[in-house]
N, C-alpha and C positions, 0 to 999 in steps of 0.2 A: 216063074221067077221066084226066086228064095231073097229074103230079106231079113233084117236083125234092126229091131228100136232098140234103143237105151230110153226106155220112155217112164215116164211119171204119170201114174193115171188121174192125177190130182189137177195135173198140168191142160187146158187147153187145149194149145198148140202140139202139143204129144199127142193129146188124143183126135182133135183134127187131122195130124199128120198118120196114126194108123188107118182112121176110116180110107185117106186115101192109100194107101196101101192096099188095104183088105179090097176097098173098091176096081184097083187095079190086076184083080185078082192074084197077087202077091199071098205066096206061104212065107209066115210073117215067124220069126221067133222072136218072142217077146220080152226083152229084161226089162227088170224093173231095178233098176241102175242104185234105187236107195237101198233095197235090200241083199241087194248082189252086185255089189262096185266092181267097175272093172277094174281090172292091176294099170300098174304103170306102164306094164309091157303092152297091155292091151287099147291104150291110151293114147301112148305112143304111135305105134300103128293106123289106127283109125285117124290121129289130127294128122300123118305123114300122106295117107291118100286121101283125105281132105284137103288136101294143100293150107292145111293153117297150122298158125301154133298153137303150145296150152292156152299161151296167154288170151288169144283169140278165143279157145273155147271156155273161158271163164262166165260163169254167170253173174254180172255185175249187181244185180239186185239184193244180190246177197252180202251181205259185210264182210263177211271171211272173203270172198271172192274179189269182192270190189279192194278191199284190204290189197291183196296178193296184186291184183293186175297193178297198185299203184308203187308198190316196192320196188326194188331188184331184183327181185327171185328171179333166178335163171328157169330155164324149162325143166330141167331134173326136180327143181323142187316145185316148180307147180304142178306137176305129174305128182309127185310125192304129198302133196296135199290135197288136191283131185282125190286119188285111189281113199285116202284116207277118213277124207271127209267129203263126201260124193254128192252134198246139196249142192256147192260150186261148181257145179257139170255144169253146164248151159244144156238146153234138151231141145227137142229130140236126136237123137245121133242116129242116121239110120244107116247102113252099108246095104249093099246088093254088090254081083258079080261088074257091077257095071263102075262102081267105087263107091266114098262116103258123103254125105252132108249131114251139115248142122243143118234141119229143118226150120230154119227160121225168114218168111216164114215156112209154114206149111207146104207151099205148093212148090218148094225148092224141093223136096223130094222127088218129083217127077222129074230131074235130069238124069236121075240116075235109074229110071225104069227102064 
């Protein structure tokens, strides 16, 4: 099985969520989403087979994020501030052929192995 994190190795739960990966014998590509943000387009996609929206994958911990989820910002621009400024990702984002989760927690990834 082929697999893709948007992971923070600083993070925990990101890295609780690859060991299971790696444990599940999953070929893992691994971004590290602060230093290689994904686009809007890619954003997009991933919360669309997630069944959530940006707003959903906002990280509330964060001011700018918790900021945005309490606004009006439509989804164009929470994507547009996402791609931009990538610590309001919430993490881990993992896809497989099987579809997306936000790994939160961790063992939410095993629906999609």
């Amino acid at each position: 099985m082929i697999a893709t994190i948007y992971h923070n190795p600083r993070c925990g739960t990101s890295r609780k969520t690859l060991a299971l990966l790696e444990e599940a014998g999953a070929t893992v590509t691994v971004i590290e989403y602060l230093k290689r943000p994904p686009t809007v387009a890619d954003l997009s996609r991933l919360y669309a087979r997630a069944g959530l929206t940006p707003r959903d994958g906002l990280r509330l911990s964060e001011p700018d994020g918790k900021r945005l989820a309490d606004s009006e910002a439509d989804d164009a621009a929470i994507l547009e501030a996402m791609a931009i400024n990538p610590i309001i990702i919430q993490r881990p984002l993992v896809e497989t052929d099987k579809g997306v989760v936000l790994a939160r927690p961790p063992e939410a990834v095993r629906t999609i192995l």
